[in-house]
C-alpha positions in Angstrom: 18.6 27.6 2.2 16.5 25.2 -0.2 17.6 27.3 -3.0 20.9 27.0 -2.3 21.4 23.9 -2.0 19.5 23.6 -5.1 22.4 26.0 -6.8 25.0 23.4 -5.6 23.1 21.0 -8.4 22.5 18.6 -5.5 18.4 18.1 -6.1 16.9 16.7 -2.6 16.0 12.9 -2.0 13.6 10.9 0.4 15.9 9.2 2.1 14.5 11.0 5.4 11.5 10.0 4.6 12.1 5.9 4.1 14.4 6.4 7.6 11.3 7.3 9.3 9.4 4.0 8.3 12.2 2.1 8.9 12.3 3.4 12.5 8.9 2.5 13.0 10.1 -1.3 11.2 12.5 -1.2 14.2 15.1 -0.9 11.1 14.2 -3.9 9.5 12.5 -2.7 6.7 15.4 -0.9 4.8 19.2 -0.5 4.2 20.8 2.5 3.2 23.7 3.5 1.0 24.2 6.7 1.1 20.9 8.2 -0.7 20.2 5.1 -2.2 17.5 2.6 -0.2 17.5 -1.2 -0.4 14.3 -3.5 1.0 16.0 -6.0 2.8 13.1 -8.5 3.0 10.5 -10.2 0.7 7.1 -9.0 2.2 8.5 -5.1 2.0 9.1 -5.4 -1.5 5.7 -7.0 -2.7 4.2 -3.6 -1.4 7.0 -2.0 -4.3 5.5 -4.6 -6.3 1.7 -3.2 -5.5 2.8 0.3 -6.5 4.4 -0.5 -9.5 8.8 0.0 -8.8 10.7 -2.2 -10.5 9.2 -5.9 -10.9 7.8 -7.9 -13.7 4.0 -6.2 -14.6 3.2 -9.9 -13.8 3.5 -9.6 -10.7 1.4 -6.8 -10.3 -1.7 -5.9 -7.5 -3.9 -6.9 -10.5 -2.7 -9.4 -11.8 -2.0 -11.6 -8.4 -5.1 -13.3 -8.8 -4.7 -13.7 -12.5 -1.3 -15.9 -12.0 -1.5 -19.6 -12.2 -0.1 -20.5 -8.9 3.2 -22.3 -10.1 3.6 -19.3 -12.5 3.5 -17.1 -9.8 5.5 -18.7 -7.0 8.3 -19.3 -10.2 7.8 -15.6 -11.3 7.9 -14.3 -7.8 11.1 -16.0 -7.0 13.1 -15.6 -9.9 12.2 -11.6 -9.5 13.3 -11.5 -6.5 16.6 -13.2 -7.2 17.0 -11.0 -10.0 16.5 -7.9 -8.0 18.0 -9.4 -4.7 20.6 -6.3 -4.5 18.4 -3.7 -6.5 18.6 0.3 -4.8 15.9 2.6 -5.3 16.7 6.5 -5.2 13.7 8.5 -4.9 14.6 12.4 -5.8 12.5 15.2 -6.5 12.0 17.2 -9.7 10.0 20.5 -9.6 10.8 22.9 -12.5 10.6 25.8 -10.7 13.3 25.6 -8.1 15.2 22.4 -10.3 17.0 22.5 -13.3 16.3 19.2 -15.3 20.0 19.3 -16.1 20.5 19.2 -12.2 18.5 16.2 -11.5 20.0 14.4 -14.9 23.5 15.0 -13.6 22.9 13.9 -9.9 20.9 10.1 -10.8 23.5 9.5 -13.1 26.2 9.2 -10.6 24.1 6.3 -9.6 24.7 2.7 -10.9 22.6 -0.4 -10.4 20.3 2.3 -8.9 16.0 2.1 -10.2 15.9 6.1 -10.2 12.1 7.4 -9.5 11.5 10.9 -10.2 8.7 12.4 -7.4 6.7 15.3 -9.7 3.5 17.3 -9.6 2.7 16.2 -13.6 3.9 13.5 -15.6 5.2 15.8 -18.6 8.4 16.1 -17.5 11.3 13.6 -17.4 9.7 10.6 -18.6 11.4 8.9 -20.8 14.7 7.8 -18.6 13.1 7.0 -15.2 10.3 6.1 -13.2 7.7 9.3 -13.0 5.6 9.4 -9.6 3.1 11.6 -8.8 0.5 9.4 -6.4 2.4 6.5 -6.5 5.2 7.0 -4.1 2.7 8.4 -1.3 0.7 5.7 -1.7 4.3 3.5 -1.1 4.6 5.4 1.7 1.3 5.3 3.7 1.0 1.2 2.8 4.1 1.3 4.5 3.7 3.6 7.3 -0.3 2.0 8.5 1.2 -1.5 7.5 3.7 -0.8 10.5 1.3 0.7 12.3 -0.8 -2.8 12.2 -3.0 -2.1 9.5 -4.0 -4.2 6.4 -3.4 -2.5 3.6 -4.2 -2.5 0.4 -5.9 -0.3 -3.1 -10.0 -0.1 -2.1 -12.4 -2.1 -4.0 -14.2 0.7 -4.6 -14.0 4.4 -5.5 -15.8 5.6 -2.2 -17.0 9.2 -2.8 -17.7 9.5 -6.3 -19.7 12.8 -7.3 -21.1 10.5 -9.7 -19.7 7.9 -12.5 -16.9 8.1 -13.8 -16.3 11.0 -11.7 -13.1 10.9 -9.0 -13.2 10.1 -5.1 -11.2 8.1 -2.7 -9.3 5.3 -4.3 -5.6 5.4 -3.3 -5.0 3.8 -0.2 -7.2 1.6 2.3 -6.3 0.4 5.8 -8.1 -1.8 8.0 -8.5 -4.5 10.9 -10.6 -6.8 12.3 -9.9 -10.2 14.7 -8.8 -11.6 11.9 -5.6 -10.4 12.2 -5.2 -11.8 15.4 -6.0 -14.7 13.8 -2.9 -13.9 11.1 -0.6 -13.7 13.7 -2.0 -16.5 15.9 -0.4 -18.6 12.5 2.6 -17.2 11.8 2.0 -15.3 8.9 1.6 -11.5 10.0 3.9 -9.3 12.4 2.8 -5.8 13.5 0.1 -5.8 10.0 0.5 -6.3 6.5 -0.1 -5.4 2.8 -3.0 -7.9 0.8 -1.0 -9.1 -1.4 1.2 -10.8 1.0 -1.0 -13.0 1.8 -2.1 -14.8 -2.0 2.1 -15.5 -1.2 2.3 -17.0 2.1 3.2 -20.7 0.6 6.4 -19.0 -1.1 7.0 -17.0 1.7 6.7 -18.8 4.7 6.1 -17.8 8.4 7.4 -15.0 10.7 9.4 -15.9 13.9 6.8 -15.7 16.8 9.7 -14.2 18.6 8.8 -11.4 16.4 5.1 -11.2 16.3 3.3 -8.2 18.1 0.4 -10.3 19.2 -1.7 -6.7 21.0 -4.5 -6.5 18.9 -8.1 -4.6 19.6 -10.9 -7.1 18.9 -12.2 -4.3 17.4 -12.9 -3.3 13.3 -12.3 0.2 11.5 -10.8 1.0 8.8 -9.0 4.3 7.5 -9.0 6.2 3.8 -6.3 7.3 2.7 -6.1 10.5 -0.5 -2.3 10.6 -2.2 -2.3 14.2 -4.6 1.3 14.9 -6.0 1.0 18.6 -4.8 0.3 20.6 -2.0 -1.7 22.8 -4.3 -4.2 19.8 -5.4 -4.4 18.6 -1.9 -6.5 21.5 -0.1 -7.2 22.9 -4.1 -10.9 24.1 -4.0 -12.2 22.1 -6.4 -14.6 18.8 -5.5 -12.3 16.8 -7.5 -9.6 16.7 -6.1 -7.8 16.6 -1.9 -9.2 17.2 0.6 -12.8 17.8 -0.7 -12.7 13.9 -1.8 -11.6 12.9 1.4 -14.9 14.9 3.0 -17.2 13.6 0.5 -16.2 10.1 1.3 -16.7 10.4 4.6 -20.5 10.4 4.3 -20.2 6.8 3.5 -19.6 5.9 6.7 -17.2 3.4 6.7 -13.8 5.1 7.5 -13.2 6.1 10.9 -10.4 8.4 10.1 -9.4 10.0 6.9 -6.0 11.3 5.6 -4.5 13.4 2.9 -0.7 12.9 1.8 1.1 14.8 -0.4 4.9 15.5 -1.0 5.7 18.9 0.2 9.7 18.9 -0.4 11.4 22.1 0.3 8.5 24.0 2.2 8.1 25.4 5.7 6.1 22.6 7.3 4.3 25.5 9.5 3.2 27.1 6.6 2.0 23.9 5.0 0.2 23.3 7.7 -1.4 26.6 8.1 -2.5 26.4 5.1 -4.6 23.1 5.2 -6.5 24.3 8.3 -7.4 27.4 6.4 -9.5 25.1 4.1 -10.1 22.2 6.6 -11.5 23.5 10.0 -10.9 21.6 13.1 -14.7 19.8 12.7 -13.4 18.2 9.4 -10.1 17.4 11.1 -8.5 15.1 8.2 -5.1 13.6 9.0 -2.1 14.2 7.5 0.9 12.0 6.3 3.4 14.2 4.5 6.4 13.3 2.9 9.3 16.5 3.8 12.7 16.3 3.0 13.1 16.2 6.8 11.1 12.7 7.4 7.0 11.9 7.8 4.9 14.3 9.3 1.9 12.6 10.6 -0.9 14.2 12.4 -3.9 11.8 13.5 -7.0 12.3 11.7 -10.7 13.3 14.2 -13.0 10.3 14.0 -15.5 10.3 11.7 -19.0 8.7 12.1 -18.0 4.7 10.3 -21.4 2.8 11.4 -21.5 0.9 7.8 -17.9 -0.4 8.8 -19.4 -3.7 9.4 -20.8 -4.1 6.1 -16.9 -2.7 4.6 -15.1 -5.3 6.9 -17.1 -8.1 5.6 -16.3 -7.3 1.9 -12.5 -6.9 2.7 -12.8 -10.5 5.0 -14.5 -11.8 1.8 -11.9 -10.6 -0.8 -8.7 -11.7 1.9 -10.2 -15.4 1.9 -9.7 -15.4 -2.1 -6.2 -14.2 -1.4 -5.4 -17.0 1.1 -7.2 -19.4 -1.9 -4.2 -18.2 -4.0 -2.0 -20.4 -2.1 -3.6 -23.7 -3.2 -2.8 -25.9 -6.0 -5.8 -27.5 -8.3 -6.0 -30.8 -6.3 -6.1 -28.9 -2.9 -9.3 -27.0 -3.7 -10.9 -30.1 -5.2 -10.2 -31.7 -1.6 -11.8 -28.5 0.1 -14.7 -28.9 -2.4 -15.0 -32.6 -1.0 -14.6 -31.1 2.9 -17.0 -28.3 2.4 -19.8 -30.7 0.9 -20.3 -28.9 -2.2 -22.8 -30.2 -4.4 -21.1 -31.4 -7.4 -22.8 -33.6 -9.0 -24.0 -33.1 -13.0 -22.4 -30.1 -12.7 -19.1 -29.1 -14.8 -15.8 -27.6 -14.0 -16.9 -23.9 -14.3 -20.4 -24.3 -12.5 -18.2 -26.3 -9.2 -15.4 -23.8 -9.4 -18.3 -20.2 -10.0 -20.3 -22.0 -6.6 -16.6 -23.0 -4.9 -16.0 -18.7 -5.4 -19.7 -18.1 -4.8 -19.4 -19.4 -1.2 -16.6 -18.4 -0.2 -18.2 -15.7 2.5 -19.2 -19.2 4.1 -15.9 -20.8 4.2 -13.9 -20.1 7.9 -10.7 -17.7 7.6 -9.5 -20.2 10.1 -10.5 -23.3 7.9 -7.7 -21.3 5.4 -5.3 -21.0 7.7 -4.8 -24.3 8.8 -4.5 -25.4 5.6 -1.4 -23.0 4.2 0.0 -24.1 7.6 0.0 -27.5 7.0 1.8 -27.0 3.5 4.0 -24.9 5.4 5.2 -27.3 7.9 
């Protein structure tokens, strides 16, 4: 049947696949037109943003903290006017069962339409659209644990790393502690939500409580998360690359679950699945978020031993506060200075603002919060 409808010139999409997330958004995450898919609020498209669809490289993961804050609230917002209506397709290009001719002709019926090309390499189709390999699965599963009440977010690190320079883990990270109760005791976070959402919370205001899932676990853990373009590199043999990144990681300790995700469009799910358990026995027990033409397969990962988590949690606290700092002009961190007692005196600009950053493990998340609040308001 796939080759078929592959004769037909009709090359498959992921529409399926962004109706699945949007169920679990209870369908306020996405619209639909025909194949094409539109974010429909401000917070779902900084996570495009984070990946890299469609905005100004300004407004990039890496540059967030880069961005004057007037610069960025201006940049944000004209962005987001500009691409108020903007439609993404997502299709799939695979050589071997897709002419390039077939997927050329079927985006170009497409107008006002960002047109991203899912492929195993980038070598192919380059020039005219948007190549993924890794980056729409990691779209995907910030969405999907976001939903699922997660903080999300790239890792810090590289955790499983054979040695330097070498690859490991460095896709996706999702975790939680009280603090998101904390979030959502303020307005500013619904069921979870992606980092950079929260260096933006002065431009983007606060959520209805009416709308707020407030059941949260006092609890903190944290999952890992390995995006390959193919099913082939996912469960591939080599140390490099899937699932044996994912298992070499877990010796850190920190992640309580681990999952692999990878685009298998066009294949038998069983047989997918057959396959990864011939490589990954039931003791490893790695999860699974797939992306098939039918929707998301997810299958829960086994827990893995995560008694660093603590020391993980902290860092991710640590590097949240300096996103919440984002929403401050100049003369609101000197006041902060001036609260916090900070000894300032023959010292210079850079030595107050290196202590200001220095310290900011001993500065309250709440402390934060009631400040953005009050601008809010």
């Amino acid at each position: 049947m796939y080759e078929e409808k592959n004769v037909a010139g009709t090359p498959l999409t992921f529409r399926r696949v962004f109706e699945s997330l949007n169920r679990l958004g209870n369908h306020s995450l996405f619209g639909f037109d025909g194949e094409r898919i539109i974010p429909l609020e401000s917070r779902t498209r900084l996570v495009f943003i984070d990946v890299g669809f469609g905005f100004s490289d300004k407004l990039s993961s890496s540059k967030l903290l880069q961005v004057p804050l007037k610069e960025l609230a201006d940049a944000i917002g004209d962005n987001f006017r500009q691409h108020l209506s903007e439609a993404f397709l997502f299709t799939y290009y695979d050589p071997s069962i897709t002419s390039k001719k077939a997927v050329i002709d079927f985006t170009s019926q497409f107008e006002n339409t960002a047109v991203c090309i899912q492929q195993k390499t980038r070598e192919e189709l380059r020039r005219k659209y948007w190549v993924s390999t890794e980056e729409l699965g990691e779209l995907i599963c910030m969405l999907y644990f976001r939903e699922k009440g997660y903080i999300v977010q790239r890792p810090l690190h590289t955790y499983g790393r054979e040695g330097d320079g070498q690859p490991g883990v460095d896709d996706v990270i999702a975790w939680k502690s009280p603090v998101l109760r904390e979030l959502k005791e303020f307005g500013f976070v619904n069921t979870g939500c992606h980092i950079s959402e929260l260096a933006c919370l002065r431009w983007l205001g606060k959520i209805s409580s009416s709308s707020i899932d407030f059941d949260v676990a006092d609890t903190a853990e944290a999952l890992l998360i390995e995006v390959e373009p193919s099913l082939e590199r996912a469960i591939s043999t080599s140390s490099s690359t899937g699932i044996s990144q994912l298992l070499r990681a877990s010796k850190a300790h920190i992640a309580k679950n681990l999952f692999i995700s990878f685009p298998c469009v066009g294949e038998n799910l069983d047989e997918v699945l057959t396959q990864i358990r011939s490589i990954a026995t039931d003791e490893a027990g790695v999860g699974k978020v797939l992306l098939h033409d039918s929707g998301i397969y997810f299958e829960h990962s086994n827990a893995f031993p995560d008694d660093n988590v603590s020391l993980l949690i902290q860092e991710y606290e640590n590097n949240l506060k300096r996103m919440l700092l984002k929403n401050f002009y100049f003369d609101e961190i000197v006041r902060m200075i001036e609260e916090l007692n900070l000894d300032t005196k023959s010292k210079g600009f850079d030595e107050v603002w290196i202590d200001f950053c220095g310290n900011v493990a001993e500065i309250p998340i709440n402390y934060l919060l009631q400040r953005i609040s009050r601008l809010i308001e």
